[in-house]
VOPAGU-2260 file (C-alpha; in pm, 1 decimal, decimal comma):
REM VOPAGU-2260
SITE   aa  ch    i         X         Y         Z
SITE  UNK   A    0    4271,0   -1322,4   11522,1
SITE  UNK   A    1    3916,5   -1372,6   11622,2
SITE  UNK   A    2    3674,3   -1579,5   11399,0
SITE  UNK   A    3    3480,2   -1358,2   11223,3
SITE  UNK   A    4    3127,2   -1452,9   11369,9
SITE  UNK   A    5    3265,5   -1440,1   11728,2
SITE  UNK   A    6    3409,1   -1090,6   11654,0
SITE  UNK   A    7    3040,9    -973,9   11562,4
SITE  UNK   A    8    2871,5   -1151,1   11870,3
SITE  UNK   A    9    3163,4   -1004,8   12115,1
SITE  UNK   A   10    3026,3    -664,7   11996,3
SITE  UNK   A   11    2707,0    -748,5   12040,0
SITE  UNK   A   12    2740,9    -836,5   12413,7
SITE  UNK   A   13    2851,7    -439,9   12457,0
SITE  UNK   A   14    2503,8    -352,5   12405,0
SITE  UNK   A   15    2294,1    -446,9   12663,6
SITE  UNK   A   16    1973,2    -372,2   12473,4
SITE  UNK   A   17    1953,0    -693,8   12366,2
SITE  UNK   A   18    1897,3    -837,3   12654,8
SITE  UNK   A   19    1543,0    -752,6   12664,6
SITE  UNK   A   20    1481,8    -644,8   12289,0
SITE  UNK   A   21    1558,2    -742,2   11925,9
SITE  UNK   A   22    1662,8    -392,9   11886,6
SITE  UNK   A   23    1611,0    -279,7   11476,0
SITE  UNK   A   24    1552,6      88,7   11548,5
SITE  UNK   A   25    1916,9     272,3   11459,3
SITE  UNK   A   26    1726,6     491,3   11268,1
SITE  UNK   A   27    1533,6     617,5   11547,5
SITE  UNK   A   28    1830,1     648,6   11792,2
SITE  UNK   A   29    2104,0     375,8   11889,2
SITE  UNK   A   30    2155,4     224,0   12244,4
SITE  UNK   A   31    2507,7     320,4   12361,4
SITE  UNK   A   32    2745,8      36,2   12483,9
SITE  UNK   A   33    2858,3     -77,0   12810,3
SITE  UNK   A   34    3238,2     129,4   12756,6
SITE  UNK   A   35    3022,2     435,3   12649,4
SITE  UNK   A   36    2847,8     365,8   13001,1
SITE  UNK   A   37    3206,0     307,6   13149,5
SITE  UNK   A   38    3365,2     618,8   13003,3
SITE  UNK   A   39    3070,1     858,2   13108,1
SITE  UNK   A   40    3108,5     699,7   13466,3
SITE  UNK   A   41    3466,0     799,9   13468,7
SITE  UNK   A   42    3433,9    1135,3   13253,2
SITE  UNK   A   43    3143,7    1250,2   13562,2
SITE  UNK   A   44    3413,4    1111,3   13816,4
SITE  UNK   A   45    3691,1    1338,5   13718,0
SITE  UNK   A   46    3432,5    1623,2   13723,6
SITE  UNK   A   47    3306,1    1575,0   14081,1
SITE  UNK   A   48    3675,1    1545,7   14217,3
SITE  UNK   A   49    3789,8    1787,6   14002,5
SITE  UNK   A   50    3589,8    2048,8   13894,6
SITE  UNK   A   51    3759,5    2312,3   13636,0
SITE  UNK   A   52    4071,1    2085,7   13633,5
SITE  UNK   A   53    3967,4    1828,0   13417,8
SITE  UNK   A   54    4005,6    2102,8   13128,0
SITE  UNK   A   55    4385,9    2048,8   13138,4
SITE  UNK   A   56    4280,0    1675,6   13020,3
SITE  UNK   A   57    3977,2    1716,4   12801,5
SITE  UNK   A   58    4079,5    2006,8   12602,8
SITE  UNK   A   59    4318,1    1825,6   12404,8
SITE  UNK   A   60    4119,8    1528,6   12407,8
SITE  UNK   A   61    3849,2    1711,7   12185,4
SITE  UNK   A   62    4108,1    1825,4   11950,0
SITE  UNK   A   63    4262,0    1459,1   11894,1
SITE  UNK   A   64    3846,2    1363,9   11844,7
SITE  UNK   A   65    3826,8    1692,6   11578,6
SITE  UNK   A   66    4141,7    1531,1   11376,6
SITE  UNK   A   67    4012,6    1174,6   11422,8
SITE  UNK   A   68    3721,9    1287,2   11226,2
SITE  UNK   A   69    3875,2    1469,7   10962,8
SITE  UNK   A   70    4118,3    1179,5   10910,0
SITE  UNK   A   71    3802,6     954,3   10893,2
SITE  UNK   A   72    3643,8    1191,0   10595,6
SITE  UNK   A   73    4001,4    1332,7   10409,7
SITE  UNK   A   74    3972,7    1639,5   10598,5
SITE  UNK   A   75    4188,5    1848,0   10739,4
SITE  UNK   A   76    4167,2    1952,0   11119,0
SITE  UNK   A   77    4045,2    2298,9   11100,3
SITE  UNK   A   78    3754,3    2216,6   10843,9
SITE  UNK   A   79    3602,9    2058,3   11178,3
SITE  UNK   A   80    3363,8    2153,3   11398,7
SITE  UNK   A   81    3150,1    2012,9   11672,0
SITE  UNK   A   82    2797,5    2094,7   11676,9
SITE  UNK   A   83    2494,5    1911,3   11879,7
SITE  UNK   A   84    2272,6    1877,8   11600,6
SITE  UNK   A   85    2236,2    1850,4   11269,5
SITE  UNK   A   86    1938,9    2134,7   11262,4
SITE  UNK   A   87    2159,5    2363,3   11489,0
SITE  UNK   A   88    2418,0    2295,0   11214,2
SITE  UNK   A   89    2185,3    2374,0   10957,3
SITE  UNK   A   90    2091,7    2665,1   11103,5
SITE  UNK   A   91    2410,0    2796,3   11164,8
SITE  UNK   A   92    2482,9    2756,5   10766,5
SITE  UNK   A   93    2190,8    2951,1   10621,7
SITE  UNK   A   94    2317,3    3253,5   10754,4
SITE  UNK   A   95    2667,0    3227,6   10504,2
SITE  UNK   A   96    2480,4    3244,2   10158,1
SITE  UNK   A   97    2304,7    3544,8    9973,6
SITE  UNK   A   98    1942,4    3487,8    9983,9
SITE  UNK   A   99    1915,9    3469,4    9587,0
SITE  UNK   A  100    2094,0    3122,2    9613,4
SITE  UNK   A  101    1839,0    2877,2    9499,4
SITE  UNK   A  102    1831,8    2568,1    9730,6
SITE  UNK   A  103    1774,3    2187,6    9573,8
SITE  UNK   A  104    1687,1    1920,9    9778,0
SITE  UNK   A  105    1449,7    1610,3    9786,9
SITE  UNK   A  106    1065,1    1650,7    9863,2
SITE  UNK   A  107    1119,7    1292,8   10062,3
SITE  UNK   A  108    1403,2    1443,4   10321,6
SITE  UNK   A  109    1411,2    1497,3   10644,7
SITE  UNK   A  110    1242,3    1868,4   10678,9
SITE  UNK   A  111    1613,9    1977,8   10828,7
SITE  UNK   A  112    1755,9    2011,7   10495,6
SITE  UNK   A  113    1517,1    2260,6   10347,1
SITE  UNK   A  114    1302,9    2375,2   10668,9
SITE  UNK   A  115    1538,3    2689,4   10826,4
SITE  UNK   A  116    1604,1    2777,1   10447,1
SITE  UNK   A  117    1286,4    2853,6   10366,7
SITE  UNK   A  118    1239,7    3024,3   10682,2
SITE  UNK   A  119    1536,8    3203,3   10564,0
SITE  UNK   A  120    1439,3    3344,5   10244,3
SITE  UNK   A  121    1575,0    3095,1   10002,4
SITE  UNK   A  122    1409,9    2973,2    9718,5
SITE  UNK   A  123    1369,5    2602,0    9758,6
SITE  UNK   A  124    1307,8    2325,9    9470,0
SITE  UNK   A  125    1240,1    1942,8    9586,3
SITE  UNK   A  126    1320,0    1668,7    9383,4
SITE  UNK   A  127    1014,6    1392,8    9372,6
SITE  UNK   A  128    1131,6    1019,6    9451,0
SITE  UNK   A  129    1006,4     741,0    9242,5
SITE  UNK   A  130     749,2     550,4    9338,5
SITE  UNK   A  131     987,4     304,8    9536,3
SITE  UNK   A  132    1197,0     581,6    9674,8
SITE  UNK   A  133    1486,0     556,3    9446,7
SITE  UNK   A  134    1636,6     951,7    9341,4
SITE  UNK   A  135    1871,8     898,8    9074,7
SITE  UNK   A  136    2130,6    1141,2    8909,6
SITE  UNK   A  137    1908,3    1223,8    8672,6
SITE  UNK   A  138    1640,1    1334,8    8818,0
SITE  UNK   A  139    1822,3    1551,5    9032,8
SITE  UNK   A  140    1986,7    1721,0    8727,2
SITE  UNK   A  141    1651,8    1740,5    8542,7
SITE  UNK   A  142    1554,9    2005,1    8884,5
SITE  UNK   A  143    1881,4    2246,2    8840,4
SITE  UNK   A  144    1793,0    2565,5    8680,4
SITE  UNK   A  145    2035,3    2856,5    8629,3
SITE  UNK   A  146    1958,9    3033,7    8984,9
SITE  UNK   A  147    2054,9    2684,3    9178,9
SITE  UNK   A  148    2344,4    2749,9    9406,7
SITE  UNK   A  149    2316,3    2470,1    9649,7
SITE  UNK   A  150    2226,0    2133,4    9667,8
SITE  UNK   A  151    2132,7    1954,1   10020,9
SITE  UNK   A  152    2067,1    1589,7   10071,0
SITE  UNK   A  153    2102,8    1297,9   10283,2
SITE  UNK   A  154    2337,2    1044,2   10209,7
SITE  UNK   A  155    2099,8     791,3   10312,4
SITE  UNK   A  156    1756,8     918,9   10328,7
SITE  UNK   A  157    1586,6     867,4   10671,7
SITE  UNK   A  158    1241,4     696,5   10516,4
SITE  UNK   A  159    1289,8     514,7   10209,0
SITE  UNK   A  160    1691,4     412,4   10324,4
SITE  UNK   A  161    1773,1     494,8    9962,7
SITE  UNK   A  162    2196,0     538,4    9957,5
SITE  UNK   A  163    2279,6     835,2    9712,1
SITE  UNK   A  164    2585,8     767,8    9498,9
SITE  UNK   A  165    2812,3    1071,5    9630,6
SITE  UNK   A  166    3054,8    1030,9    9386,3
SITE  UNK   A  167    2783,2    1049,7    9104,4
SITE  UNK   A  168    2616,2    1348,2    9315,5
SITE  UNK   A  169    2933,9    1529,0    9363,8
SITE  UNK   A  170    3087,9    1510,4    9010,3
SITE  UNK   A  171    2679,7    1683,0    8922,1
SITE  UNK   A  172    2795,5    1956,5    9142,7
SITE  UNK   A  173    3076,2    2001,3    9036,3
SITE  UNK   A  174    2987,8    2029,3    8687,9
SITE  UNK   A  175    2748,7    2255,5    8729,7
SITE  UNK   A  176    2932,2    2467,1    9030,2
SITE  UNK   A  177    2702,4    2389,6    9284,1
SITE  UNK   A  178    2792,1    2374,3    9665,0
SITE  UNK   A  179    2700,6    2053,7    9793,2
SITE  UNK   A  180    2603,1    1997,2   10126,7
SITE  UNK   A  181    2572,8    1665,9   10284,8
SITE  UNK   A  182    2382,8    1511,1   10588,4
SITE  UNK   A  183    2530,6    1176,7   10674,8
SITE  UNK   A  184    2364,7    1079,8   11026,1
SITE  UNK   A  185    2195,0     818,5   10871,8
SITE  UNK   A  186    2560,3     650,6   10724,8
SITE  UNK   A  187    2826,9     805,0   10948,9
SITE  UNK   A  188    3045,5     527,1   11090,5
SITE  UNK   A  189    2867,4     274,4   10809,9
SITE  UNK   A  190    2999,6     385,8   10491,6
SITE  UNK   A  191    3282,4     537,6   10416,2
SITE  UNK   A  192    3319,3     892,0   10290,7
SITE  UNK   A  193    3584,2    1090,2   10108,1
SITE  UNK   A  194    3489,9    1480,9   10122,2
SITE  UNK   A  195    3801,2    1547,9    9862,6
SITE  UNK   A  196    3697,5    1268,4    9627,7
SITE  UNK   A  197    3322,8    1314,1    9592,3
SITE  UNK   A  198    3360,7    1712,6    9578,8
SITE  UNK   A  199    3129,2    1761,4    9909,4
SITE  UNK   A  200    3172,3    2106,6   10014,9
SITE  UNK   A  201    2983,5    2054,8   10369,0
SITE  UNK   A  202    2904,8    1728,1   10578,1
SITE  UNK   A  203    2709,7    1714,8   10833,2
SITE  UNK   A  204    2629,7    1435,8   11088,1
SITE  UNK   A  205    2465,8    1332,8   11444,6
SITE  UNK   A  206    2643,6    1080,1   11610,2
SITE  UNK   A  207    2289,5     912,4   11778,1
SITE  UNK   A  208    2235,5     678,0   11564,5
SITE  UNK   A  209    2478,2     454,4   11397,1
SITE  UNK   A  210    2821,7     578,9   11587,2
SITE  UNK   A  211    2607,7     482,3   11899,7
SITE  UNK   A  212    2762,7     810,6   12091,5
SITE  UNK   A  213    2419,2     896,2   12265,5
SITE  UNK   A  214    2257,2    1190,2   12209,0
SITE  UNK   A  215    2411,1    1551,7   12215,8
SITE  UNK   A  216    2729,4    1575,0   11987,2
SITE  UNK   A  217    2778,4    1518,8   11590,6
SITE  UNK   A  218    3046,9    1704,5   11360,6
SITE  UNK   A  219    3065,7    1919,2   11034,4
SITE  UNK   A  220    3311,8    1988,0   10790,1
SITE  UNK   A  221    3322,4    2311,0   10622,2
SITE  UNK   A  222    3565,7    2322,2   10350,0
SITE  UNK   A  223    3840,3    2600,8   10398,3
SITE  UNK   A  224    3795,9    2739,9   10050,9
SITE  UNK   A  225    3459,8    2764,3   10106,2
SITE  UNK   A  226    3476,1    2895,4   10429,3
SITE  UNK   A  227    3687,0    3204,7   10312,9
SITE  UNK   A  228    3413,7    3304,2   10035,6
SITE  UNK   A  229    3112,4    3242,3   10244,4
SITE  UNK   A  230    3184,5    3311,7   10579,3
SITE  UNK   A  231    2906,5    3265,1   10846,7
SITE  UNK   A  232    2723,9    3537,8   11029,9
SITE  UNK   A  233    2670,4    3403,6   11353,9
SITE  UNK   A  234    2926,5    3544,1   11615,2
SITE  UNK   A  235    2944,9    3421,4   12000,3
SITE  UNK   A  236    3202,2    3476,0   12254,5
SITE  UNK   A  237    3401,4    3180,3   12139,1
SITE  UNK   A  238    3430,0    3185,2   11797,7
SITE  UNK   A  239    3582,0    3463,8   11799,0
SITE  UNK   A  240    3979,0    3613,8   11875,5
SITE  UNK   A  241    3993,1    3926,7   12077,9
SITE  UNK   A  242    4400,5    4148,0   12040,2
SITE  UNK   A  243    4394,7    4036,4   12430,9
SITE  UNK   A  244    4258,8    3700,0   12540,4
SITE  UNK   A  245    4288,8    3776,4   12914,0
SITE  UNK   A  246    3890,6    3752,0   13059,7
SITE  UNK   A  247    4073,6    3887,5   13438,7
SITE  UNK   A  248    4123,5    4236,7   13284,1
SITE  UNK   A  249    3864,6    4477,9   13196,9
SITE  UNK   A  250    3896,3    4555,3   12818,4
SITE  UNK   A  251    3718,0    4684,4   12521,0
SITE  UNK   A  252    3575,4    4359,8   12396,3
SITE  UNK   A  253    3381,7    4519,6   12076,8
SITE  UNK   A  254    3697,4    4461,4   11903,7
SITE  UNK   A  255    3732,3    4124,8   11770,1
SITE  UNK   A  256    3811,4    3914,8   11476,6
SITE  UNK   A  257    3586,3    3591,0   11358,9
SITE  UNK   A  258    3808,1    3243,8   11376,1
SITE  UNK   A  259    3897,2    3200,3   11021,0
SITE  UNK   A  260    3863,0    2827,7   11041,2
SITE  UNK   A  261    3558,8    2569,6   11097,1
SITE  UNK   A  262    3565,2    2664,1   11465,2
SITE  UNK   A  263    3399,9    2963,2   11398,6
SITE  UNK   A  264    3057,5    2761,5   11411,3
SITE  UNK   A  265    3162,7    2676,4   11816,6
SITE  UNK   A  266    3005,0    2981,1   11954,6
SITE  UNK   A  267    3029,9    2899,3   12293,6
SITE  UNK   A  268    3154,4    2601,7   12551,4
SITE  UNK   A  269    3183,9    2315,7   12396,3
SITE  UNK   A  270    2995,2    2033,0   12518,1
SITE  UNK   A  271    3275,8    1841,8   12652,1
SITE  UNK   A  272    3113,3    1496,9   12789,8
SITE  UNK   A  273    2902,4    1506,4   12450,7
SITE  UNK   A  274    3181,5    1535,9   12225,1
SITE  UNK   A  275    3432,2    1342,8   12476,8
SITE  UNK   A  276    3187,1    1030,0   12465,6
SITE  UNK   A  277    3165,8    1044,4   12089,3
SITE  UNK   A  278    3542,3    1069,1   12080,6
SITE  UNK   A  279    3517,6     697,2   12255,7
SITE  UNK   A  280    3222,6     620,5   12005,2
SITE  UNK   A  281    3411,5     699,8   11744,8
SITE  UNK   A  282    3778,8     508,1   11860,8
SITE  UNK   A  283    3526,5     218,8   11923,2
SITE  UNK   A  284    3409,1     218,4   11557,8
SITE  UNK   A  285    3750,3     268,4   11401,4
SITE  UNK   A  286    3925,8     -65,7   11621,2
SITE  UNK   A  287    3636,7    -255,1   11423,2
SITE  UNK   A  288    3698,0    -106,0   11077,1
SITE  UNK   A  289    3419,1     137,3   10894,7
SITE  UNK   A  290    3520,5    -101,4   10583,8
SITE  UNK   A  291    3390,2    -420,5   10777,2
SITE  UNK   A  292    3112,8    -267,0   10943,5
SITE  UNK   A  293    2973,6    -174,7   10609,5
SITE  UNK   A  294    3059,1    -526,1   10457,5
SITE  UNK   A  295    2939,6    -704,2   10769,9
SITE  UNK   A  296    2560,7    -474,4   10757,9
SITE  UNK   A  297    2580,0    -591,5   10349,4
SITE  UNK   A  298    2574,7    -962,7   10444,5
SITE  UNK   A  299    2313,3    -856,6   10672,6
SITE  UNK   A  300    2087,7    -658,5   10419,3
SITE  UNK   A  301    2105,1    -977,7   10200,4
SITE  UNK   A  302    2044,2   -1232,1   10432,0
SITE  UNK   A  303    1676,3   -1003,5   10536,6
SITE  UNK   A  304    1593,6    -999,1   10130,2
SITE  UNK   A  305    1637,9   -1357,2   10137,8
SITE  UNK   A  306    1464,9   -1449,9   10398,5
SITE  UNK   A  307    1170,0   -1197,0   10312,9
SITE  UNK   A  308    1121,0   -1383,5    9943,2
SITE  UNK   A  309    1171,9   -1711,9   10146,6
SITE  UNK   A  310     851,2   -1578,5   10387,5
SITE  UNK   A  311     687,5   -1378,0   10079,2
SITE  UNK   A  312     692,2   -1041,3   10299,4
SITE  UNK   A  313     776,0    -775,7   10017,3
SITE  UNK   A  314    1083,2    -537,8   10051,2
SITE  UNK   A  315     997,5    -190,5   10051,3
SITE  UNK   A  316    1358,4     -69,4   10001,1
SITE  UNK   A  317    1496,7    -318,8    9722,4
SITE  UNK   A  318    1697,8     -83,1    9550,1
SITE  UNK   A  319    1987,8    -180,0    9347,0
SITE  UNK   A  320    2285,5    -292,0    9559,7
SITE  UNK   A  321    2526,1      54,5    9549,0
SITE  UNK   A  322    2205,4     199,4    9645,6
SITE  UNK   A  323    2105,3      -7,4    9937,0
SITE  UNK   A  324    2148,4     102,8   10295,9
SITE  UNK   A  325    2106,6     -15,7   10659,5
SITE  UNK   A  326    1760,3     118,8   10667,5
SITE  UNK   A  327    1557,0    -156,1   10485,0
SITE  UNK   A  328    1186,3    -152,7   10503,3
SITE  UNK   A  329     919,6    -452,0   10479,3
SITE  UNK   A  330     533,9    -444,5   10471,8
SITE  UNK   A  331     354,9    -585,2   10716,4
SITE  UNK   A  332      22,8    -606,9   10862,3
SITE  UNK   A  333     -53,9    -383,1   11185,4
SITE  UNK   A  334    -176,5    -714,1   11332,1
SITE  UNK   A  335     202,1    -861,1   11257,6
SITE  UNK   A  336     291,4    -571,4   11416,0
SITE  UNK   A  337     120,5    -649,2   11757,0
SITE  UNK   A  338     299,5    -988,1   11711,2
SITE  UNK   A  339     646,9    -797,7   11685,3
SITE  UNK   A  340     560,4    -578,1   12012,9
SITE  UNK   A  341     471,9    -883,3   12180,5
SITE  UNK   A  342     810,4   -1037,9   12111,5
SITE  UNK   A  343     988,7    -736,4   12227,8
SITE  UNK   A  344    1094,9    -626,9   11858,4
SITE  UNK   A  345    1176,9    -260,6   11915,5
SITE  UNK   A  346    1145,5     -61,9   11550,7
SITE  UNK   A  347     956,5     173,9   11382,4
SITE  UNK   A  348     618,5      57,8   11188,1
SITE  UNK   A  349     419,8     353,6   11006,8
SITE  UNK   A  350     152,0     307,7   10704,4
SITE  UNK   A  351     208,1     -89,2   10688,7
SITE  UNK   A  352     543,1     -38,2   10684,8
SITE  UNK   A  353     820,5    -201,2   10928,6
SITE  UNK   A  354    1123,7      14,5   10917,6
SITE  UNK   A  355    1446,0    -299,9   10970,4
SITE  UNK   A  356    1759,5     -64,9   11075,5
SITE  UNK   A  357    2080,6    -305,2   11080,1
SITE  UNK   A  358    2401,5    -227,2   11246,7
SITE  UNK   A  359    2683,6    -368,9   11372,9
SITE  UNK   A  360    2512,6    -556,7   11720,2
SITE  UNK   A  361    2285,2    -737,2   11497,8
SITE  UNK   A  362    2289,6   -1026,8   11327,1
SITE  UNK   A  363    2139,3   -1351,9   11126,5
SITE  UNK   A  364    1989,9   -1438,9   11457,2
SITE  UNK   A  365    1730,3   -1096,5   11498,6
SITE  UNK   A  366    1646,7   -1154,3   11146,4
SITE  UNK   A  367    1533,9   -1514,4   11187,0
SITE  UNK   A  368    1338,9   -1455,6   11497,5
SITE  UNK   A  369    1216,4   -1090,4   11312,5
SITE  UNK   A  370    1017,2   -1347,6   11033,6
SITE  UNK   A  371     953,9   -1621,0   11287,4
SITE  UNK   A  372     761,0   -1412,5   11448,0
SITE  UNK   A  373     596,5   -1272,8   11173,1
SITE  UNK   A  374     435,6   -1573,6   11046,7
């Protein structure tokens, strides 16, 4: 078995980022690694010498990636669907719920989970963050009226990198029979999440950022039983079955019936290199363990608190431990800043605030040259 720190540092040297940068900007978008860059090179390979044949190949490729993610989340299969976005998935969604539904959701997300249900027609409540960020339970429950249908967060908000506790969120839902929706871009491949256990009806993520899959592909679960009571409105060419699926025959192809399981959000081609390269993501992420990442990022996260109180730079994001993330944030000085820039730091800094995103390529070593730097 290899030694745990050379484990981490063989990962590292898959991302070639780091060979110019101290890379803390997940958040923002991830790098992809050198067999990301070695499957696309094959994937576009197969393409040019093949053309329509690779299909025979990547077709079921796709569907062993659609029930490696709902093994990943306690899915099944058919609650799975790939989508390119997470506001294309959101948009797809609004169209599935009466407009009366009263939407929840926190003033401090990202404007995808409340933006296209406005625009909608939904009646939308936010729930204010603390002063540090933090959104407990509470708070949330204080904001349900009687007309609140659906609630719509993100596991790990994108700003603050507050962690909501989805058990504690889901059992609220359930008590109160609300339909929970769920964006977890910001945690997908970090933490691990059971859809079954902490009563999440829909989950949505974007595998950019901390799957490192590039841009272009993400997945959602719909649950089945919800699927059947709300389903969507938004038809294509694909999502649908037709009584004969032969495109070589001129037919009448106004008669057709909507897929009756998560699929029915594919409206047309899928976007096979997209979701194929996740698929590699994805197998890349689960040979490490989602369990280890998160304990690995943990030991991480503590070591930057440390060595913050050690420098006296304040944390931003010091929440209590179930409720700390990967995103941790520090204030700093926009002259620091400059220093960072100078050093080839590559993160986000807004409002005297440095935004630290850890994953699994970084380690003790960024963090020390991160407050080196700074002083």
């Amino acid at each position: 078995m290899i030694a745990t720190d050379s484990k981490w540092e063989k990962i590292r040297a898959d991302y070639p980022v780091f060979n110019k940068y101290t890379y803390l900007f997940t958040n923002g978008g991830a790098p992809v690694g050198k067999p990301i860059v070695a499957r696309a090179q094959e994937l576009l390979t197969d393409l040019s010498e093949q053309g329509r044949g690779v299909m025979s190949a990547w077709v079921p490729e796709i569907e062993e990636i659609r029930a490696s993610i709902a093994g990943s989340i306690h899915a099944a299969p058919s609650e799975i669907a790939f989508i390119t976005n997470t506001a294309q998935a959101m948009g797809l969604l609004t169209g599935m719920f009466p407009t009366t539904f009263e939407i929840l959701s926190m003033k401090d997300d990202f404007p995808t989970s409340f933006v296209p249900w406005i625009h909608h027609g939904h009646p939308v409540r936010l729930v204010q963050a603390a002063s540090n960020g933090a959104i407990p339970v509470s708070a949330i429950e204080q904001q349900i009226t009687p007309d609140t249908r659906i609630l719509i967060l993100s596991h790990v908000m994108f700003r603050s990198g507050y962690r909501h506790d989805l058990a504690a969120v889901g059992a609220l839902c359930k008590k109160h029979g609300i339909i929970l929706i769920v964006d977890a871009t910001q945690s997908f491949g970090v933490n691990e999440i059971d859809v079954a256990a902490h009563h999440i009806d829909i989950l949505i993520f974007h595998a950019y950022k901390w799957v490192t899959a590039g841009y272009g592909a993400g997945g959602m679960y719909v649950s089945q039983q919800l699927l059947e009571k709300y389903p969507p409105k938004t038809m294509g060419w694909y999502n649908v079955t037709y009584p004969n699926p032969d495109f070589d025959i001129i037919q009448d192809y106004t008669q057709f019936i909507p897929k009756q399981d998560a699929r029915v959000f594919e409206q047309g081609t899928p976007a096979f290199l997209n979701i194929l390269l996740m698929g590699e993501a994805l197998r890349y992420i689960e040979a490490i363990g989602v369990a280890d990442i998160n304990d690995y990022i943990q030991s991480l996260i503590s070591y930057l608190h440390e060595q913050a109180q050690k420098h006296q730079i304040e944390v931003l994001s010091n929440f209590e431990p179930q409720h700390l993330s990967s995103i941790q944030r520090l204030k700093i000085s926009p002259e620091q800043f400059e220093l960072l820039e100078q050093r080839h730091f590559m993160a986000r800094y807004k409002n005297n605030m440095l935004t630290v995103a850890l994953n699994f390529y970084n380690n003790k070593g960024d963090i020390d040259a991160l407050f080196a730097a700074l002083q």
